[in-house]
DRENLO-291514 format. One record per atom (N, C-alpha, C, CB): residue in one letter; y, x, z. Coordinates in steps of 0.05 Angstrom, whole numbers, plus 5000, padded with zeros to 4 digits. Each point is the difference from the previous one (the first is absolute). Glycine has a CB too. Layout:
<atoms>
AYXZ
...
</atoms>
This chain:
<atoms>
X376485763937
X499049755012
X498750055027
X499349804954
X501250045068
X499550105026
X496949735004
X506750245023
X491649924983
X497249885005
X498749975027
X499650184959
X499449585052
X498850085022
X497049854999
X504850085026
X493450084988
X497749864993
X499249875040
X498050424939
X501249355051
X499549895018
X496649915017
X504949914974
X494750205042
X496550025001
X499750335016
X498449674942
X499450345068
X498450285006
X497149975004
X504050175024
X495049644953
X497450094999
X499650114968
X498549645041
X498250324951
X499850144979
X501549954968
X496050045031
X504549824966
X502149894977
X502450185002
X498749495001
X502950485020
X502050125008
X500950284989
X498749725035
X499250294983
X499050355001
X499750044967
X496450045053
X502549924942
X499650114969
X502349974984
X495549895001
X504949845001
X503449944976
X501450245015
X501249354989
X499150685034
X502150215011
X500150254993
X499849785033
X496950374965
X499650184992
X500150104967
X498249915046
X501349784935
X500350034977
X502850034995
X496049784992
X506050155016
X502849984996
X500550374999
X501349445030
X498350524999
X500350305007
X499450244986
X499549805034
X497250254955
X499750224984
X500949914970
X496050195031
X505849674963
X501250004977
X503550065004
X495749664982
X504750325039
X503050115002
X501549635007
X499950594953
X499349255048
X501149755007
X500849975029
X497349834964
X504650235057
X501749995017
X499949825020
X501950174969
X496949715042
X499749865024
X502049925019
X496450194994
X504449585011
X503150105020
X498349855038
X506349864944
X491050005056
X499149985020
X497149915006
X504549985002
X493250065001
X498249835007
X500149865024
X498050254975
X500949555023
X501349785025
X497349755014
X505950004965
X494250025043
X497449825023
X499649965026
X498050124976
X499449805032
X500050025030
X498050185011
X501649555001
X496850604986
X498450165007
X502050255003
X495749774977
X504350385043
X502350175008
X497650284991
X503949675050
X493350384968
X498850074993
X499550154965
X499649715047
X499450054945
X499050074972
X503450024984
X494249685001
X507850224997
X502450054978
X500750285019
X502449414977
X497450715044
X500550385004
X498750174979
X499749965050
X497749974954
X497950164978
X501349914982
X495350055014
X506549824978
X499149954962
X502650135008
X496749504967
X506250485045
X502050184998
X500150245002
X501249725009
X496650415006
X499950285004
X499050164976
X499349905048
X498049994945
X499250014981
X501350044973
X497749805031
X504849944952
X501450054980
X502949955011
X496349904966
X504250185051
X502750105010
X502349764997
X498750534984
X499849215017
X501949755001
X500649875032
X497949884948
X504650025047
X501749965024
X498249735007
X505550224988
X493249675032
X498949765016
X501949885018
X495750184998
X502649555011
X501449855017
X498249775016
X504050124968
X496649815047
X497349765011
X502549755001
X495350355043
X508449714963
X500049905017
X503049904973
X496550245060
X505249954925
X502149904981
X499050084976
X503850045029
X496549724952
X500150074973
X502350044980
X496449825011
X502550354984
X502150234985
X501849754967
X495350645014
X506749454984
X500849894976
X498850144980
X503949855017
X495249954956
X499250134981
X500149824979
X497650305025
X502149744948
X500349834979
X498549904990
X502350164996
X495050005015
X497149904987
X498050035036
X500450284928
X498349395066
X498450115028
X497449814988
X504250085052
X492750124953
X498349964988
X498650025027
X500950124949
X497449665057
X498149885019
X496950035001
X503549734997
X496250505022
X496650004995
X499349995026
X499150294959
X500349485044
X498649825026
X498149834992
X503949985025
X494449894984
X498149874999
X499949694988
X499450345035
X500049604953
X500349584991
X501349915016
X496049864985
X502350145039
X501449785018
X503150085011
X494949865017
X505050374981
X502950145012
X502649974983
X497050355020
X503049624951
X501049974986
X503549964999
X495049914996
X504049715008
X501549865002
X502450085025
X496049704976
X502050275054
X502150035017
X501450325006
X497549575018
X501350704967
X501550205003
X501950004970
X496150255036
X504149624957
X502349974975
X502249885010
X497049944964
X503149865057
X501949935008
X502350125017
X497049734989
X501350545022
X501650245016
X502050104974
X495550195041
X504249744935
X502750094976
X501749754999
X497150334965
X505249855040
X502249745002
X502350034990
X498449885037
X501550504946
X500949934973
X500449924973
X499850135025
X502349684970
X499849824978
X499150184970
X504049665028
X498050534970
X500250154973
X498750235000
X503949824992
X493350095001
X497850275003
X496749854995
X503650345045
X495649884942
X497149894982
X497550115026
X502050134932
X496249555075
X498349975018
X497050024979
X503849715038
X494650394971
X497450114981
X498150025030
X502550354948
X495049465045
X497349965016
X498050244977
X500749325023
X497550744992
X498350214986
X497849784993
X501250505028
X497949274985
X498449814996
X498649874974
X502550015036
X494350054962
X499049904977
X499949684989
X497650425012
X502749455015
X499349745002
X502149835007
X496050155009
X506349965003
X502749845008
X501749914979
X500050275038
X501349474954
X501650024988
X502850155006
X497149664989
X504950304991
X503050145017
X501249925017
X500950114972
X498749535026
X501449905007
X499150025028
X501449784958
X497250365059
X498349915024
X502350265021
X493049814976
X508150365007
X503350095003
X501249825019
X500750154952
X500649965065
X501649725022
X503050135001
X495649845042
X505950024941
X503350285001
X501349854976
X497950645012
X504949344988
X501150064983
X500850174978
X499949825027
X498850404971
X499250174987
X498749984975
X500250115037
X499850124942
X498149954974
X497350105008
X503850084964
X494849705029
X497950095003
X497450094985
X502349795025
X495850434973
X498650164982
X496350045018
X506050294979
X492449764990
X497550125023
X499450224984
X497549575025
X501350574986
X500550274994
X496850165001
X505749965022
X492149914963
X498049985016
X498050274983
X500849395018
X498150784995
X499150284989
X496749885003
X504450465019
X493849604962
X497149854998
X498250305012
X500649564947
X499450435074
X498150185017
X498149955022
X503350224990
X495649995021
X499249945031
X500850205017
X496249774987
X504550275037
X502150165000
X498350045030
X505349834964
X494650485040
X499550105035
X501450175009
X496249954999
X504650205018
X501750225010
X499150184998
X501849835023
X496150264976
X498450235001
X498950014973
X499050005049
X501749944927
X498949994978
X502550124978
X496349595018
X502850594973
X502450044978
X499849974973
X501150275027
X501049604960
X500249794984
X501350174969
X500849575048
X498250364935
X501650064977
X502349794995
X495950254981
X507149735024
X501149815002
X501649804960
X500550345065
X499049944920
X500549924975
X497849814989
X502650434995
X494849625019
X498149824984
X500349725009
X496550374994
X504549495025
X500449795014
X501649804991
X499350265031
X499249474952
X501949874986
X501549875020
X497449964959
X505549945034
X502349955019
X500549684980
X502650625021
X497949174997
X499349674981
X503749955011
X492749705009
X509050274971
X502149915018
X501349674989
X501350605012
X500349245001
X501349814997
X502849995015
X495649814990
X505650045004
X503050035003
X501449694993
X499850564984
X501949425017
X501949804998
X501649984982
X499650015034
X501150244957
X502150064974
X499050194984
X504049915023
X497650174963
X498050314980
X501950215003
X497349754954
X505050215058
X501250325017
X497750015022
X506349964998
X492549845025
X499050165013
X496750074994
X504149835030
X495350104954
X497350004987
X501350384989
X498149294979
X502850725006
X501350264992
X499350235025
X504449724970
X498050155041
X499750225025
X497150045017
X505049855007
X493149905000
X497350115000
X498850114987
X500049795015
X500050104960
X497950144984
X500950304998
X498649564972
X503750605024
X501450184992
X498350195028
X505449744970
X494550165061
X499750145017
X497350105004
X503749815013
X494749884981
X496850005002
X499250184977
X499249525019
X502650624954
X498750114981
X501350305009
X499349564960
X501250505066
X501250274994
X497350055032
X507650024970
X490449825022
X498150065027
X497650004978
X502449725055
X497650014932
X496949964987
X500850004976
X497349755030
X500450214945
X499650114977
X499849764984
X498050445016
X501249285005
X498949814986
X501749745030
X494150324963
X508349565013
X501349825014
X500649804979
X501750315037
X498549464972
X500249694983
X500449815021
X496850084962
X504749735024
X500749775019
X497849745001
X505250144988
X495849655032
X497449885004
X501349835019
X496150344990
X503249345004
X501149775012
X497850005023
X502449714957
X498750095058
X497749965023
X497349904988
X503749875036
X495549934953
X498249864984
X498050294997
X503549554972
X497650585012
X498150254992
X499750155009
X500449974977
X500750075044
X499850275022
X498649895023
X504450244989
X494849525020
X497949845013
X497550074984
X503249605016
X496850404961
X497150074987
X499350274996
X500449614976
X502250565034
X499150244994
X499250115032
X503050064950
X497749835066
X499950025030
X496349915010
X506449825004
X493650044977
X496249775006
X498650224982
X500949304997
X500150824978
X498050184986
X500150245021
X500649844945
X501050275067
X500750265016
X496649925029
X508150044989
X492949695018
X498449945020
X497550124985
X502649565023
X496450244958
X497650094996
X498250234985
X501349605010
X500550564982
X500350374994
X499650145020
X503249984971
X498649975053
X500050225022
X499549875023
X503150284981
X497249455027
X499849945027
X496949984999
X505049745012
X493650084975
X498349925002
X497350284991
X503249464995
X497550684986
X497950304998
X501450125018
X498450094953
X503149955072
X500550245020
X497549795021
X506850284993
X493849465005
X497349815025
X497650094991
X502149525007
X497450524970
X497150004992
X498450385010
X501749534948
X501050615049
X499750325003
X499749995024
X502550214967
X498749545054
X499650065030
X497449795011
X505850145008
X493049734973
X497549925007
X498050194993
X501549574996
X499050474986
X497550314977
X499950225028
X502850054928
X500149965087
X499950295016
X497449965031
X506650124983
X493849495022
X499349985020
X496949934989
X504849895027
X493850094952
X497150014988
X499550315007
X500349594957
X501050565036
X499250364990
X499450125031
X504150124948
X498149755071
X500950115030
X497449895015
X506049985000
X493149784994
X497349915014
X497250244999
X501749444983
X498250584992
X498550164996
X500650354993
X498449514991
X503850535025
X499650275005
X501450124973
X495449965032
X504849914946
X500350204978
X503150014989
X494949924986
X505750315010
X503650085004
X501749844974
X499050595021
X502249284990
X502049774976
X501050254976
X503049565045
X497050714969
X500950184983
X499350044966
X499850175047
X497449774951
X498449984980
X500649794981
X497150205029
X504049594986
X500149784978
X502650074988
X497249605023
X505050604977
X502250004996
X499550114965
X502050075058
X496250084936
X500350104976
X498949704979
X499250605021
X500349264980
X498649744996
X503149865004
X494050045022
X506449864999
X503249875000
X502050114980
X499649955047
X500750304951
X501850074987
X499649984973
X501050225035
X496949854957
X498549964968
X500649704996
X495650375001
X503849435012
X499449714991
X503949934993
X494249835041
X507650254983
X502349934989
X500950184972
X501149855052
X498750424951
X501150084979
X499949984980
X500250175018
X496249674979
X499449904970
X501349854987
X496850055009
X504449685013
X501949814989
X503550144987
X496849635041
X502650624965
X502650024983
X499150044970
X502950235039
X494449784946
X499150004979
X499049814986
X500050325014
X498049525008
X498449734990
X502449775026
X492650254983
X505649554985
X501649675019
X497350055026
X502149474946
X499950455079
X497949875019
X497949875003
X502750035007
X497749794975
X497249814990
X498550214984
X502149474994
X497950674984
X498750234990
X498650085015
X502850104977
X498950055039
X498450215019
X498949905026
X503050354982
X496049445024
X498149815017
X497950144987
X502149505011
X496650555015
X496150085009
X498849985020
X500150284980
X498149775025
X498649835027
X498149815000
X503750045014
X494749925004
X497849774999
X500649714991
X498350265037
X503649694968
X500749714989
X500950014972
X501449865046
X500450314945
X500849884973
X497050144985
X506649985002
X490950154998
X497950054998
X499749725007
X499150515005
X500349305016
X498349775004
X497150155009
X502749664961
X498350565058
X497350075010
X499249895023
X500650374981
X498149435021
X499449785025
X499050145022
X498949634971
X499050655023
X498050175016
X502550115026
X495750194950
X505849945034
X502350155008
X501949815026
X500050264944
X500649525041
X502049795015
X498149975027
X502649674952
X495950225038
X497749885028
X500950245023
X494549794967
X503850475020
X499150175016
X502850045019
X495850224965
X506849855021
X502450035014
X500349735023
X502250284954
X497849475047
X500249805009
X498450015031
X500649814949
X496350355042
X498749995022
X500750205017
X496749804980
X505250425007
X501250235025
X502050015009
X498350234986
X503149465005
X502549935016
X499449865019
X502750014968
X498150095062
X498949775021
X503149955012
X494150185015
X507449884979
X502649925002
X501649684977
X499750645016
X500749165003
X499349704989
X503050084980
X497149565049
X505350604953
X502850034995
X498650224977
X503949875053
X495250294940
X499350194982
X498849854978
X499450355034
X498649454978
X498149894977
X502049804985
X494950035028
X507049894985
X500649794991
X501350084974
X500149775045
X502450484956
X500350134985
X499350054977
X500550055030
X497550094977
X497450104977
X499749784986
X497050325027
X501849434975
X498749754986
X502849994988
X495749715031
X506850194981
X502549984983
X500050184970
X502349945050
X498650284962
X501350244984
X496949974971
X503450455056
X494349504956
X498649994983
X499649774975
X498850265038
X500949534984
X500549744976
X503049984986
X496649705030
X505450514980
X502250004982
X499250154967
X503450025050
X495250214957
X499650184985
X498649834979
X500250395034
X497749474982
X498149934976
X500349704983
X496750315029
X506549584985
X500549754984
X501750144970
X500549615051
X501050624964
X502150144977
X498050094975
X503950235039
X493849854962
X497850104988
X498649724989
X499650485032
X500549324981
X498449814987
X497850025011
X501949994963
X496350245046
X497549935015
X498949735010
X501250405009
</atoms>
């Protein structure tokens, strides 16, 4: 099966590279970053292009939301399976005659980060159940943990993702800019970060809540309140807090 992945940013890059250290064959990466799709060809030795796209039978799209739609329409072969990497897009947002698929891997993804690619659940949908087959068959010869998934539910798994990783990577980059005011190295809080997630692979999340609020330690709350002089920090804080302490009942 001749594959081309479409994109040269971080999504890209990774499906490309996951293909690759499993022996899965690439026949082009393809975009407009001429720049960034070199590195990723030099790198795993796949043929690029800025400018013709290659025939292939499967072409899987990792570009951005908004990009979606109108770089799908650069496929304008009929008989061949179209796949968005997208948590939040339906299929149909596909612009082609084509079958269309999403193909969506539940990560966060950087270039400079290296990834265990088997642990990475892969959500797929399809149109028929030959091509559901053929995804799932490809996404399981990368990851360990693959299942299908209509749009409906992969929107909710896209909003829980948000608020797992998007929203604790904001809070790690507010915590960094509290620690950086005062001089003291974000380094320190890492053994603390890392303990608080890993616990949740043992206790429920709600379990393993601690801290001044689900305590209802008012002394504590105050005192933090009065050392935020940042109006965007505090606001935060009072949030994240009266969340804590409605879930608690406080």
């Amino acid at each position: 099966m001749q594959i081309v992945i479409i994109g040269s940013g971080n999504v890209a890059y990774h499906i490309a590279k996951a293909f690759t250290l499993k022996g899965i064959s690439l026949a082009q990466i393809f975009g407009r970053n001429e720049k960034e799709l070199s590195k990723i060809s030099e790198e795993l030795d796949i043929p690029y292009s800025t400018e013709h796209l290659a025939d292939a039978d499967l072409y899987i799209i990792c570009v951005s939301d908004n990009s979606v739609g109108e770089v799908s329409k650069m496929i304008t072969k009929k008989n061949c399976l179209v796949a968005h990497t997208s948590g939040s897009l339906p299929k149909e947002t596909l612009n082609g005659e084509y079958r269309k698929a999403s193909f969506y891997p539940l990560q966060t993804f950087s270039k400079s980060k290296e990834l265990e690619y088997e642990k990475i659940p892969f959500f797929i949908e399809t149109e028929n159940e030959t091509d559901t087959k053929t995804l799932f068959e490809l996404a399981s010869r990368i990851s360990e943990n693959v299942m299908e998934s209509n749009h409906e539910k992969r929107k909710y798994i896209h909003l829980t993702a948000v608020f797992a990783s998007n929203f604790v990577n904001h809070l790690f980059s507010r915590a960094k800019e509290i620690s950086d005011s005062q001089e003291i190295p974000f380094d320190y809080f890492l053994p603390l970060i890392d303990e608080t997630v890993q616990k949740i692979h043992e206790i429920e999340p709600k379990m393993a809540q601690t801290g001044p609020a689900v305590r209802n330690d008012l002394r504590v709350l105050e005192l933090h309140e009065q050392l935020l002089q940042d109006e965007e920090s505090l606001t935060i804080y009072k949030t994240m807090n009266h969340s804590i302490q409605k879930m608690y009942e406080l």
